[in-house]
C-alpha positions as CSV (number, residue, x, y, z in Angstrom):
1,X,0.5,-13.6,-2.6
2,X,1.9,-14.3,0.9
3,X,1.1,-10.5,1.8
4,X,-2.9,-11.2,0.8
5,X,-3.2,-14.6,2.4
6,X,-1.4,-13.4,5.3
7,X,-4.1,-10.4,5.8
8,X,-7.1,-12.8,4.3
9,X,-7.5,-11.2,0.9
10,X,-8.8,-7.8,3.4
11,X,-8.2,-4.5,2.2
12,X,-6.4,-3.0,5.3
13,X,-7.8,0.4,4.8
14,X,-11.6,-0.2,4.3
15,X,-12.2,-3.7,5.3
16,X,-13.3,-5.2,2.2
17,X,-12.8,-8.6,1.6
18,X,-12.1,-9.3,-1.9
19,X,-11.5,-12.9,-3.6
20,X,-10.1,-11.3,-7.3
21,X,-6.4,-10.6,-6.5
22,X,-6.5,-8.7,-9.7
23,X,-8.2,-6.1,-7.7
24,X,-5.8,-6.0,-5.0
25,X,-2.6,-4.4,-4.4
26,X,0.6,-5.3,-2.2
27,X,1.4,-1.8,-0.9
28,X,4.5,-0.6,1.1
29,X,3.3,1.4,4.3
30,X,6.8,2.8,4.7
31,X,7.9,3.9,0.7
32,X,11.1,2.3,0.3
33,X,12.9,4.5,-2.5
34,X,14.9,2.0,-3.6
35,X,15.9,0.5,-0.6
36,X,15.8,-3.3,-0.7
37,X,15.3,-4.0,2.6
38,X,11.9,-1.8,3.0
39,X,11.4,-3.2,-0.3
40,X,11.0,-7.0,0.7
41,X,10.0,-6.5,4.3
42,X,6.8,-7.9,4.1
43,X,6.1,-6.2,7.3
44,X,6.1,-3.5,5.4
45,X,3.6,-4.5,3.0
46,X,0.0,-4.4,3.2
47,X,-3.0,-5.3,1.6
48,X,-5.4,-2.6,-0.1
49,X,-7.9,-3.2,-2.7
50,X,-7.1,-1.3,-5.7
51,X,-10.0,0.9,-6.1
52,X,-10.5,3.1,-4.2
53,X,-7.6,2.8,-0.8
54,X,-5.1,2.2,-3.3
55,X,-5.2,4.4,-6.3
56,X,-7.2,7.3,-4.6
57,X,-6.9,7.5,-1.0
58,X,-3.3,6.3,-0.5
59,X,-1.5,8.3,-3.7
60,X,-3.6,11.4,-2.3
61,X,-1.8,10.7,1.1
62,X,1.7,9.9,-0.3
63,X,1.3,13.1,-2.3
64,X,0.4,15.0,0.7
65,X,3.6,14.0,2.6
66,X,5.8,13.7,0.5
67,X,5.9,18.2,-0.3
68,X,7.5,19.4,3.0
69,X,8.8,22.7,3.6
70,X,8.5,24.0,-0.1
71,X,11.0,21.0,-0.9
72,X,10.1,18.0,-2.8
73,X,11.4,14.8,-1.3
């Protein structure tokens, strides 16, 4: 809840402004893979609204980077 107030309930990636949290999401910028301190770092968390930043746009980009070289991370 700190993360949304902090960025004033905005979706980061589009700019939409959206008063049901249920439609947001608290994502990590930097993916953390099981490191706490990543984890918590609420510098590394952002705002996005769920649909579509969050479950389209930013798991097509995560996908994207995380194949390199022919070797999954």
């Amino acid at each position: 809840m700190a993360v949304f107030a902090r960025d004033r309930f905005t979706c980061q990636m589009c700019g939409k402004l959206e008063g049901n949290t249920a439609l947001l999401v608290a994502d990590h910028r930097e993916a953390h893979r099981g490191d706490p301190s990543l984890f918590w770092d609420e510098d590394n968390i952002q705002t996005l609204c769920k649909s579509p930043c969050h479950d389209k746009h930013k798991q097509a980009l995560e996908q994207d980077t995380r194949f390199q070289g022919g070797v999954w991370d």
